[in-house]
N, C-alpha and C positions, 0 to 999 in steps of 0.2 A: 504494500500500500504506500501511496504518495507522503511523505510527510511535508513538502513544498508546496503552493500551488499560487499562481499568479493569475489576476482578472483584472478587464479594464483597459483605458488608453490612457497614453500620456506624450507629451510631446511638446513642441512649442506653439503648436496649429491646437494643439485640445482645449476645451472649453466646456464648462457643467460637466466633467465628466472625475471621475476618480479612476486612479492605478491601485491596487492593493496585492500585499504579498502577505499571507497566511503561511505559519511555518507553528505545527503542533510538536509540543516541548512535552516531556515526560515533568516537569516541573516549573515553578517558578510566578507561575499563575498567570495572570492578563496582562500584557504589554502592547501600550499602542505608540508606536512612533509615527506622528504625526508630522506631517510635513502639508504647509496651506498659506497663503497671502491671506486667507480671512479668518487664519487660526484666532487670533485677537479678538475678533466678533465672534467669530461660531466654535471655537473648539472646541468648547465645553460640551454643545448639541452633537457636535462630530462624535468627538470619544465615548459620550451619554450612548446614542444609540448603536457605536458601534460595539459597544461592549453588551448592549440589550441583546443582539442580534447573534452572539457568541453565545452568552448566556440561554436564548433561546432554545439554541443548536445544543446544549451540555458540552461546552469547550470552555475548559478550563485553566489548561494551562499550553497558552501559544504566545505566537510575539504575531502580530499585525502592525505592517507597515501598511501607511496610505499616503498618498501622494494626490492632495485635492485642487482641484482647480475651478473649482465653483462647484460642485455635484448637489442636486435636491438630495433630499432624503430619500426617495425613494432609489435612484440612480443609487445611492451609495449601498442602500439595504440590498437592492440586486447585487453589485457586485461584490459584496462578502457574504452573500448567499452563494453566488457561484462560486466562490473560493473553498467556502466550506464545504458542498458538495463535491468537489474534484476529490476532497479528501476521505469523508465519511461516506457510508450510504445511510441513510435517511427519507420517507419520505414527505417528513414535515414541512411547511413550506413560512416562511415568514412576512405576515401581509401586513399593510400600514391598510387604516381603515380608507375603505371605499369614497370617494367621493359619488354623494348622491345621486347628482349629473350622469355621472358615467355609466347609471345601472338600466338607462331605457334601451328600448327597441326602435329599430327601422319600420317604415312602412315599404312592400315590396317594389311598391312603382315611385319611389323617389326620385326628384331628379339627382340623374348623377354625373352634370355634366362635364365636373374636373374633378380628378383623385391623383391628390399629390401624395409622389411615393417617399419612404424615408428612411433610411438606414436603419433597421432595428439595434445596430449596436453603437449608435451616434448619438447620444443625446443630447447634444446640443443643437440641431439640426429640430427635434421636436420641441423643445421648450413651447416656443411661440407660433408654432406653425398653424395652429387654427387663426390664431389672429388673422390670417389671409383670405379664411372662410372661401376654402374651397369643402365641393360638398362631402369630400370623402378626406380621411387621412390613412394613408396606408404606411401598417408599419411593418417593414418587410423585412424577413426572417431567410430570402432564398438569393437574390445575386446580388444584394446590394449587402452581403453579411461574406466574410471571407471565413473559408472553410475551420478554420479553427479558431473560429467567433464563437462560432455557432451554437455551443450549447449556451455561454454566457449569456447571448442576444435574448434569449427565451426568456432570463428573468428582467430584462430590461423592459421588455417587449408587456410580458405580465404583467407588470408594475407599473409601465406606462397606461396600460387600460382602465387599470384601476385609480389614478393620482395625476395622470396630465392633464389638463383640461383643454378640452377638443374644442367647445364653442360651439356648439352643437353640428356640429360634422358630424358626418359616419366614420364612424369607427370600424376601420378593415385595417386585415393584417394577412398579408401573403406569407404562406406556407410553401415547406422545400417540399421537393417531388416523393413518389412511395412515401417508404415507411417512415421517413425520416420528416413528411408532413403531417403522417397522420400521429407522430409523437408529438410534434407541436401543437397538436389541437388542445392537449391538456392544461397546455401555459395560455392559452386563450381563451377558449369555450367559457371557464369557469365566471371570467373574467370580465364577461359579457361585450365579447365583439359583434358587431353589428353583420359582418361581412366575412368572407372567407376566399379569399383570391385563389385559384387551382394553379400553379402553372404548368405550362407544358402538357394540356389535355388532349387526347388521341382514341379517347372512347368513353364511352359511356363508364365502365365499371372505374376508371379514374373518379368520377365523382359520388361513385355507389360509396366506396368504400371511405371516404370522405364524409359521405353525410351519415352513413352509418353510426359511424366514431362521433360523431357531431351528436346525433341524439340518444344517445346511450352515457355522453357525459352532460347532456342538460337533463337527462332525468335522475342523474347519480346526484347535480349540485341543483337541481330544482332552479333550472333557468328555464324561465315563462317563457319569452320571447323568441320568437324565430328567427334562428341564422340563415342567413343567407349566403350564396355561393354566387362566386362569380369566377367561372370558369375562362382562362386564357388559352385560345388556340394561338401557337408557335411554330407548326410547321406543317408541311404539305399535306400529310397522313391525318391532323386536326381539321385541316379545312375541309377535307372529303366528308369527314363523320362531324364536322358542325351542327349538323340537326339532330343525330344522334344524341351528341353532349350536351343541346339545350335543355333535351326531352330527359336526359335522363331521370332526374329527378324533381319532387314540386320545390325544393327549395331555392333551383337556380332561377335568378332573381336578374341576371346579366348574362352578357357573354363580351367579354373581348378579345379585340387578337392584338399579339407582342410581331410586332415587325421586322424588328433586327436578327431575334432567332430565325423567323419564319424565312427572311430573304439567304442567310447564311443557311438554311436548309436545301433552298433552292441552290443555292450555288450561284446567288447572284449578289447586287451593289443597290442597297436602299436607297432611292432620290427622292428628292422633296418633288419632280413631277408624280410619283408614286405610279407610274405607269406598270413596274413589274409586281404588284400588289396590289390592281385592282381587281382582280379575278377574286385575290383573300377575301379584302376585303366587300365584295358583293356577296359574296359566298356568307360571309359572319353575319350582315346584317339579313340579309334572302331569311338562313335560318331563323334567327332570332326573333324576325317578324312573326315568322309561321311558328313559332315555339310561344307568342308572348310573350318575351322577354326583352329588354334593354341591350342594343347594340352598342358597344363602345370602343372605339377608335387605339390606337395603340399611342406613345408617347412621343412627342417629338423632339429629338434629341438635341438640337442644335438651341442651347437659351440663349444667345448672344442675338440670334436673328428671330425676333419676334414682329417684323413684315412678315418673312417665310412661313412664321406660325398662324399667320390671321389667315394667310391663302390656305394652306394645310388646314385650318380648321373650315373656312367655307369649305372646301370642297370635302373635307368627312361630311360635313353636314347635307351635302349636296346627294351622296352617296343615301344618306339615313339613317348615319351613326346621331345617337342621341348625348354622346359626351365623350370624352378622350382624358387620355394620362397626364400629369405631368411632373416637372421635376424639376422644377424652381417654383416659387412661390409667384415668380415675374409672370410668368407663363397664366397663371390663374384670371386675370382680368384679359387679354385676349382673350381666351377659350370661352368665357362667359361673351364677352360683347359678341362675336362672331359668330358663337350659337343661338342667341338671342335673335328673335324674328327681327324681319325688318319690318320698315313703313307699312311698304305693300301688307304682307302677310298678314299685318297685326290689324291693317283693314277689314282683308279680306274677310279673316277670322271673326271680327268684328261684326260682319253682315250674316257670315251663315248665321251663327251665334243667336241673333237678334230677330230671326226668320225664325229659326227651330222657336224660340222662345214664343212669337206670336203664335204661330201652328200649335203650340201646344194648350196657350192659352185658349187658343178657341176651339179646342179640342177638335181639330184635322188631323187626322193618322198620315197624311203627307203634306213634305214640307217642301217646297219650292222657291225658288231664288233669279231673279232674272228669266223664267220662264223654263230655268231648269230643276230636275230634282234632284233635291240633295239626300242623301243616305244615312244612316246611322253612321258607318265610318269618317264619311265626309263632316257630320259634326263632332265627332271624337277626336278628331284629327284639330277641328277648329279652337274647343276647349282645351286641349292640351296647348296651341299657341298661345292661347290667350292664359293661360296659369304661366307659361313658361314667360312671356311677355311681361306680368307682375312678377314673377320670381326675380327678372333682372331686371327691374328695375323700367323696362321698357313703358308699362301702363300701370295706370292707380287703379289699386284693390278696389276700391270703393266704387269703381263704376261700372262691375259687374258682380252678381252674383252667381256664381258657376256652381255650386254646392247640391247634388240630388238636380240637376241638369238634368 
């Protein structure tokens, strides 16, 4: 067994985050060398809890170095949880109370038009990241976490669900592929994530086994509310069975496709014309339509050129993606203005809107527009602009009421 074990980042780039080295002594009792710029204000908090968190665990006698450079509390309880683990087995787990905020549910048809992704083993990168109020906050556990992150990440990742405060975002958290996803659902699920990102999906039984695990641990922690899955197709073999993966199960709530895998599958070179990805991309949204579920766009990688990203974004939207990725917090106001209807639409919208409404008034089972008829779909489609129209700000609430429409 280990009697060493290191967790955490440190460097002259880190920020909110703590380094710790746990080294278990056959004597000598609790030592904490402390090393902080804010030891003066908080050391006393620092060493208080880290010696809670020891005591927690029945560790006795060890030396704890930490090495802080702003870390919350719970950032720091994670990483001398994962310290301790490297060295004991155990499977008590050490939780700071919940924030009340963070224990609601999604609705399935939310909009989702921007989900910005985040380092699950970076936290300084989340601190303030809702402040941006993009609709989703993904805290991701699979390529933005380097291979021997990765058990750490999970209690960061946990601890963040429970103690960040999101702003009311959605709460998702992409999970690694197999087995090594459906381990991560334990440091989630309990924890109440809103969301559950697939990646890499290729069939149907990719997300069986996923939501299985999913609800076998909300009825073990008596979590009410429904997870939702939001499935990534990434490569040729995903796009084929698209509709497969939408259907698989009632919980998939999304689908989106990852681009950079998908074109490197292909054997080709991603371009902002996206000319070698629009077959994917037809393909994800085709499905998703005929499945009910939300199509969404993959990320655009280039944050320096956000002209390139407002054209990238009309034209997802043009396709009938209903929201896309991102990964600066810059990126989030494009993605809103350019999915956001325009003039026109919000006209148009405006009329059917205003016709179903007298039609219904006077009780006519058909509604007509300009001497055309208009459809159930065609007004479904209209009340969606027009909520998504008040969602961004485009029209005032007040001068419609769309509710039981």
């Amino acid at each position: 067994m280990n009697k060493i074990a290191t967790g955490g980042n440190k460097g002259t780039d880190v920020k909110s985050d703590v380094f710790v080295e746990l080294i278990l002594n056959t004597g000598g009792g609790i030592n904490i060398d402390l090393q902080s710029k804010l030891k003066t204000l908080f050391g006393k908090q620092i060493r208080s809890l880290a010696k809670d968190v020891l005591r927690f665990f029945e560790i006795k006698q060890a030396s704890l170095k930490i090495e802080d450079t702003g870390a919350l509390d719970f950032v720091l309880a994670a990483r001398i949880e994962s310290v301790v683990k490297q060295l004991i087995d155990t499977e008590k787990e050490y939780l700071l109370p919940q924030l009340e905020e963070n224990k609601n549910g999604t609705a399935k048809d939310r909009f989702r038009l921007s989900r910005l992704y985040l380092p699950g083993n970076t936290p300084k990168l989340m601190i303030n990241a809702g402040i941006h109020r993009p609709n989703g906050l993904i805290l991701d556990l699979e390529d933005a976490v380097a291979p021997d992150k990765k058990f750490e990440a999970r209690f960061i990742v946990r601890n963040a669900l429970r103690n960040l405060r999101f702003y009311d975002t959605e709460r998702m958290v992409r999970i690694n592929q197999g087995k090594r996803g459906i381990d991560d659902l334990a440091f989630v699920i309990p924890h109440h994530a809103n969301m559950i990102l697939v990646p890499k999906c290729e069939s149907a039984g990719d997300l069986i086994a996923v939501d299985r695990t999913i609800k076998l641990l909300r009825k073990k922690h008596r979590i009410e509310h429904q997870v939702w899955l939001m499935p990534i197709i990434e490569s040729a073999l995903g796009v084929i069975k698209a509709y497969e993966i939408a259907t698989a199960v009632d919980s998939v709530a999304a689908m989106a496709i990852g681009l950079e895998d998908y074109t490197a599958d292909l054997g080709t070179r991603r371009t902002n014309a996206g000319k070698e990805s629009f077959f994917a991309r037809s393909m994800v949204v085709n499905a998703s339509r005929a499945a009910g579920i939300q199509p969404i766009d993959s990320v655009f990688t280039d944050v320096s050129d956000l002209e390139a990203l407002a054209k990238n974004v009309r034209h997802s939207k043009a396709l009938g993606f209903d929201g896309m990725g991102c990964i600066h917090p810059r990126q989030i106001k494009v993605i809103h203005e350019n999915f956001a209807p325009d003039e026109v639409e919000i006209e148009k919208a405006e009329k059917i809107f205003l016709a179903f409404k007298e039609a219904k008034s006077k009780g006519l089972g058909v509604v007509s527009l300009d001497s055309k008829m208009i459809d159930p779909p065609v007004v479904k489609r209209a009340v969606a602009t027009i909520t998504l129209a008040i969602n961004t700000g485009k029209l005032e609430k007040s001068r419609f009421s769309i509710s039981n429409y």
